[in-house]
N, C-alpha and C positions, 0 to 999 in steps of 0.2 A: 504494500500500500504506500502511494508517494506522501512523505513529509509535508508535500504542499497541498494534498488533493483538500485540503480545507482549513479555515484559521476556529470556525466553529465546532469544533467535537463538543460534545458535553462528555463527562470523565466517568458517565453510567448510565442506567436507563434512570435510577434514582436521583432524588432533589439533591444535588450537594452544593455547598459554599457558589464554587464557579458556574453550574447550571441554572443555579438561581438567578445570576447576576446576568448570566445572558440570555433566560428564557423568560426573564419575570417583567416581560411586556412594559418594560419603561417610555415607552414612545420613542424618541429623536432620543433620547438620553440612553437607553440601550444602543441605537445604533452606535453613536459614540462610545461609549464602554466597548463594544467589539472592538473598533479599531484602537483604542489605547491597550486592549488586551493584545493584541495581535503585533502592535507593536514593542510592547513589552517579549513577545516570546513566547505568551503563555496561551496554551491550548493547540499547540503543535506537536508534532508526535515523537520529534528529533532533540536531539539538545542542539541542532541546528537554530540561529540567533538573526532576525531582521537588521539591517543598520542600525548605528548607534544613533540615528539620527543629525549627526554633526557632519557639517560637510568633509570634504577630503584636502580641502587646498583654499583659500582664501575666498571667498564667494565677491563676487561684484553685486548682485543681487538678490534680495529676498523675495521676491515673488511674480507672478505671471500674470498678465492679462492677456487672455489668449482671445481673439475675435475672429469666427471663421464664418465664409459665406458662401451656405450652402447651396449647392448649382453647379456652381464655375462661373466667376465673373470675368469677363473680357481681358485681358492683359493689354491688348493694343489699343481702347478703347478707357484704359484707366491710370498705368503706373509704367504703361512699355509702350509710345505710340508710334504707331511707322504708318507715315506718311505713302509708304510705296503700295501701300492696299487702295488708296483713293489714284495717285497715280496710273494702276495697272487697274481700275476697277473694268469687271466686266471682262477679263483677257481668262482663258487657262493657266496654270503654273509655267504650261511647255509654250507659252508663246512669249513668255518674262526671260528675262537674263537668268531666272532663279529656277529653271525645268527641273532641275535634280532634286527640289527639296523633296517630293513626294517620292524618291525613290524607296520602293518597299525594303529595300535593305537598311534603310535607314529608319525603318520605323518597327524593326525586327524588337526591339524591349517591349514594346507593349504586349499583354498576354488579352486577348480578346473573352471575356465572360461568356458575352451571347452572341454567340454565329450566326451572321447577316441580321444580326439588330437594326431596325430603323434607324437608331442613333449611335452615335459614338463610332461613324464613317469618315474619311477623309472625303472635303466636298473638292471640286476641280476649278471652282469659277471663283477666279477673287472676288471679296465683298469688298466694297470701299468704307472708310472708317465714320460711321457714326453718331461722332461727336469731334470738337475742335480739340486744341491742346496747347499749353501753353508754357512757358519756363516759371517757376517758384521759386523766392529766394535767395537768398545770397551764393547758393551752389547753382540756381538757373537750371535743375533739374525739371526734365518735361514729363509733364503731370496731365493728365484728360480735363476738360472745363465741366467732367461730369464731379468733380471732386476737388471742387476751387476753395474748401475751407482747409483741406490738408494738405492741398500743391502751400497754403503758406508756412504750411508746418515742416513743410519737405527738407529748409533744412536739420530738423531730429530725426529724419529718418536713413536707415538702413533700404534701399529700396534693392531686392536681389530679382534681376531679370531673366535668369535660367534655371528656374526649376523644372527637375519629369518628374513624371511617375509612368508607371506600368497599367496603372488598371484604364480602362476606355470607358467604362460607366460609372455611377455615382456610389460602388462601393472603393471606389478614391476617396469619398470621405473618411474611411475607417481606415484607409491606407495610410492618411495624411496624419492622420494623428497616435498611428499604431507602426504603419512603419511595414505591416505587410499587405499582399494582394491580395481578398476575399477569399481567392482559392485556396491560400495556405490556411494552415495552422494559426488561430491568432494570436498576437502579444497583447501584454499591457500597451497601454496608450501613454502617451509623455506627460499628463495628468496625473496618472496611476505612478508612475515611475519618481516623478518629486514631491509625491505626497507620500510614497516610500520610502526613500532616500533622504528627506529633512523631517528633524522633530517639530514639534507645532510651534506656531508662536502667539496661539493663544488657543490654550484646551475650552472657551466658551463657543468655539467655533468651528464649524467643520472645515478641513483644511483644504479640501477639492472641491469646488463647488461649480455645476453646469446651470446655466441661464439660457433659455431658446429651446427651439424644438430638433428634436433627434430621431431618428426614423429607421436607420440601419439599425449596427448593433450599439444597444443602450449601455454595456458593462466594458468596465474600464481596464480595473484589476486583472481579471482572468488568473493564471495561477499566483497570482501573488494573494488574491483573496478578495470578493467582496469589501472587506473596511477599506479597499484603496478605490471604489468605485469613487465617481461622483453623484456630489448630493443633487438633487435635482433643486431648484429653487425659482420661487416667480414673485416676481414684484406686487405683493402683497401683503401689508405689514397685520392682517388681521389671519392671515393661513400660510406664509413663504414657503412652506414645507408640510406637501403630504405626508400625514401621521407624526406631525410633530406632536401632536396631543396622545395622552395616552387612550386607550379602545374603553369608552365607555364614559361614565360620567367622572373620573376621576380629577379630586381638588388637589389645588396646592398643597394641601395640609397635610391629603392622603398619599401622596408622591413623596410627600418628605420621611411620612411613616415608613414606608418601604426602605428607605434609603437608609432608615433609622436604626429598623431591622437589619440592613445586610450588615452594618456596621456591630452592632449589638453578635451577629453572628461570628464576625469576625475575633473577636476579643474572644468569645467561650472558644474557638480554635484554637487561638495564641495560647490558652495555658495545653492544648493538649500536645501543639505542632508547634514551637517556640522557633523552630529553624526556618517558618514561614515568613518569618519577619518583613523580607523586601516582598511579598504581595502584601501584606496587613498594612505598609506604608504606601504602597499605591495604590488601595481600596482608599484611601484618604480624600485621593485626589479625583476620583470618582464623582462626586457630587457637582464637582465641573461641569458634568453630562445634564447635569437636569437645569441648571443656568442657560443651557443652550438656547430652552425654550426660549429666554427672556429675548438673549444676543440675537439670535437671529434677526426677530419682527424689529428690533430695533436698528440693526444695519440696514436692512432694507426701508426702512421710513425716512422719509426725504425731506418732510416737513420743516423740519429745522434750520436746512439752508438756506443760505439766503436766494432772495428772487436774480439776484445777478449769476448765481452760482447755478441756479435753473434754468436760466435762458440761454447758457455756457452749453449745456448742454440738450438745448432745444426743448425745454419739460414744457413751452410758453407756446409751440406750434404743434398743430395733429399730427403731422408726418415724420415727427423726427420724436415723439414725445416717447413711444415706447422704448425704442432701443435707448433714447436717451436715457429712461431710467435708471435704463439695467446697466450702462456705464458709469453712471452716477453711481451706484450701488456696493458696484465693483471697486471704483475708488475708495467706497468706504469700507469695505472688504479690506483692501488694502491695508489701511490706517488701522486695522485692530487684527493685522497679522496672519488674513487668509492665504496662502502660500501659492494659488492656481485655480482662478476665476477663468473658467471658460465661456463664452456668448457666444451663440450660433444665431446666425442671422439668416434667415429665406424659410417659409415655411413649404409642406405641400412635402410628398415622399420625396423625391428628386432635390427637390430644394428649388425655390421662387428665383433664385439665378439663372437657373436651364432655361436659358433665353433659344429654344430652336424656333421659333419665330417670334416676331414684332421685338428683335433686340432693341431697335431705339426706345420704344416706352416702356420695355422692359428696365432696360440698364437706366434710364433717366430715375423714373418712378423707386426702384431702389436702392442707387445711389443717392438719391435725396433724405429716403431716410435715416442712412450710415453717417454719409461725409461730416456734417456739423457735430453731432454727438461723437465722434471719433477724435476728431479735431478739437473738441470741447474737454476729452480725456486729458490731452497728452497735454493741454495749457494749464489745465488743472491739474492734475499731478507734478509738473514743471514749478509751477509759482508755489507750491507746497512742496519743495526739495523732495518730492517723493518720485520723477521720474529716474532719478538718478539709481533708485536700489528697486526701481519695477521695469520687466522690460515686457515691454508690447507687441504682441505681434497681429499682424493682418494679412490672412490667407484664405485660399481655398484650393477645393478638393483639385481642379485644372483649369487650364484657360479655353479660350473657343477657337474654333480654326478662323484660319486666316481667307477660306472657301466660306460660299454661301450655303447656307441649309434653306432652301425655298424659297422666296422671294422675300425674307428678310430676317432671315434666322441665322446664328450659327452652332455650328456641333460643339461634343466635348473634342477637348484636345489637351493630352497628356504630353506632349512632348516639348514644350517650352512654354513658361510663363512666372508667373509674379507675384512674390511674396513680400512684405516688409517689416522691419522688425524698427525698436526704438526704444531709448534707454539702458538702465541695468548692463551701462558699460557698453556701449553697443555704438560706434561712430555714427553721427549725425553729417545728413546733407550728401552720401554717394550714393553712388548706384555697382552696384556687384556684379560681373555675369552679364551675357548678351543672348541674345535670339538673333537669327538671322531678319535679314533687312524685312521679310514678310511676315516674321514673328511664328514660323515653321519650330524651328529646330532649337533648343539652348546649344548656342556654340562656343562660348567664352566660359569656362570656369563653370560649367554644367552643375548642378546638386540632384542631388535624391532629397526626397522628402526629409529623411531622416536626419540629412547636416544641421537641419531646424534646428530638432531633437538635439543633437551633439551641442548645439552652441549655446542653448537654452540652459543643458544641465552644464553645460564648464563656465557660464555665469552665475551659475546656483552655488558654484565651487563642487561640482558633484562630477566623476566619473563614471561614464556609465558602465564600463568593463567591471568596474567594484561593486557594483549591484546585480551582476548577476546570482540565479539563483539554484542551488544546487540542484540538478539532473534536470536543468529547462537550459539545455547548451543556445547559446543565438548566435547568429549569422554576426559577420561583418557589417553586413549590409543596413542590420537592425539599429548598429550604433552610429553609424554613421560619421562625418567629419566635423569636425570642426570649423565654420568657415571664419579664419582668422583674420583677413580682411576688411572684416567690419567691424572688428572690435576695439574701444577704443583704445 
């Protein structure tokens, strides 16, 4: 039986100390008790031991705001714009100077899911571009006019223009943040891995927390264990979190009797098992878990800010107000020590990005309600010295071809596009990596999804090779590089 195949055993079919503690329906405050049990070591089968929590090496950053937009939004059309798609509009690739970029040899990494899919085809007829674009900045990096509250942000950003991946349909989402192709076997996700890798920096709080809707697969952990999932959470300060209440009519009063009890049970142990001592001192810290309740609904209530610090982030118009929230939210996330805020942005199984027709109203309509609230993050975290130990990133699952899907649509396209990253050490105002002149192929300094990964955790001070987990061997591929170039 593998050591990891779960962080929950209970120790019999009977009530004891530890089964109590994790079967006795504490709401959100049990889920929590799992993961500090699990990080402590205890209920594993091994004398095998989780990290110590402490990074390995100096960290740049304590925490992540990860913002992903699910779809595939445009590259040429947002943070990579190439003018030669408006140029050649209307032409085949074979009548451009660029004929070879669709050569099938050259698009041999991608591993196809569904054979003759409607979508996630190579189209043949150039689209011309969209939208305008224009220089940001004091680096005068060229940024889409779909996204003119960020082009003045451009220069804090990390803008990397050659990412692939392998997968051609939208379980690239779970690629992009796990690192393998649907086909395989799956990993934890980079969520799961630094909520593994660093101890908490506040036990009233869940330490991975997802914002937006998810559609693939929902679990983060995998053999590392459920307590490293993400918590789900929605901007809500009277419910943030299904079952954070416990099942039933239970009071404050009667949640703390329980706790009261484990406590009381603990102590008649101590004289029988006196060598238990480091659990009896971390059953202490346990009642952490029912504070939760409080922490939560109160990082997510907004009310507080000011009206300036709301309009920062759009809370003052319809179209920007939701996602505004939840970046507002995130920030305060931040400030009270959650370690990996993730927000998905596009609803709809595919994700509201999959622009295969009407891209212009598509990309306008929700770019408009990203760009400001995005833009509104990174000036508030900045004028609050907190951009500097949070690093932001902005991705998605691929970009769209550089061909038309219809009369005004475009595909996915795994082979070259656009990610960007900001702060938590991270050089402000370049651009990384290039695509060819059609925005085809990453040809300059190429990444896998994964270098994310790698550059994310060697700003956390975490390597990833040291986290690996006994008898779960990974690929190279899984850790991926480091991309040193943008770091500052």
């Amino acid at each position: 039986m593998s050591s990891q195949r779960t962080y929950f055993q209970s120790e019999s079919p009977a009530w004891t100390r530890r089964s109590f503690l994790t079967r006795s329906g504490l709401g959100f405050g049990g889920l929590a008790l799992g993961t500090m049990l699990a990080r402590d070591g205890f209920g594993l089968e091994s004398s095998w031991r989780p990290p110590t929590g402490l990074p390995h090496f100096p960290a740049r950053a304590k925490s992540v705001i990860w913002i992903f937009l699910r779809g595939g939004l445009s590259h040429m059309e947002s943070f990579d714009p190439k003018p030669a798609l408006t140029q050649y509009s209307g032409k085949t690739f074979d009548e451009t100077p660029f004929k070879g970029v669709n050569d099938p040899e050259k698009r041999k990494r991608v591993r196809v899911v569904v054979v003759n899919d409607a979508n996630g085809q190579q189209r043949n007829k150039i689209y011309p571009l969209q939208i305008g674009s224009a220089p940001g900045g004091r680096s005068g990096i060229e940024v889409s006019d779909w996204f003119p509250h960020l082009r003045n942000c451009v220069d804090d950003l990390a803008i990397v223009r050659s990412m692939w991946t392998t997968d051609d349909n939208h379980g690239a989402q779970v690629q992009f943040h796990s690192g393998r192709h649907m086909l395989d076997v799956q990993e934890p996700t980079i969520g799961a891995w630094v909520n593994y890798g660093l101890g908490s920096l506040n036990d009233n709080l869940p330490q991975f927390i997802n914002m937006g809707p998810r559609f693939f697969d929902k679990r983060d952990g995998r053999y590392l264990g459920p307590a490293y999932d993400a918590v789900p959470l929605v901007i809500d300060p009277r419910e943030p979190l299904a079952y954070a209440r416990p099942e039933g009519d239970t009071s404050s009063a009667e949640q703390q009797i329980q706790f009261d009890l484990v406590n009381k049970l603990n102590r008649l142990k101590a004289t029988q098992y006196p060598g238990d001592q480091a659990l009896d001192a971390r059953i202490k810290s346990y009642e952490l878990a029912y504070r939760m309740q409080m922490a939560v609904p109160e990082a997510v209530n907004t009310e507080r800010e000011t009206e300036e610090t709301k309009k920062l982030y759009g809370l003052d118009q319809s179209e920007t107000k939701a996602f505004g929230a939840q970046l507002l939210a995130a920030r305060r996330f931040v400030e009270r020590g959650v370690r990996f805020i993730q927000i998905q942005h596009g609803d709809g199984a595919a994700g509201a990005w999959d622009a295969h027709s009407g891209l212009k109203a598509n990309h306008s309509k929700l770019s408009a309600q990203v760009d400001k609230p995005t833009a509104g993050l990174l000036q508030d975290l900045k004028r609050r010295g907190l951009l500097d130990e949070t690093i932001v990133v902005f991705a998605t699952e691929f970009g769209r071809t550089p061909g038309s899907q219809g009369a005004d649509g475009r595909d996915h396209h795994p082979y070259g596009f656009s990610v960007w990253l900001a702060g938590g050490g991270i050089k402000g105002g370049v651009v990384h990596g290039a695509t060819d002149e059609l925005g085809f192929h990453a040809v300059e300094d190429a990444h896998y999804v994964t270098d994310i990964h790698a550059t994310i955790l060697h700003q956390l001070g975490l390597e990833g090779r040291k986290l690996e987990v006994p008898d779960r061997k990974r690929l190279d591929l899984d850790y991926g590089e480091v991309i040193k170039p943008i770091l500052a």
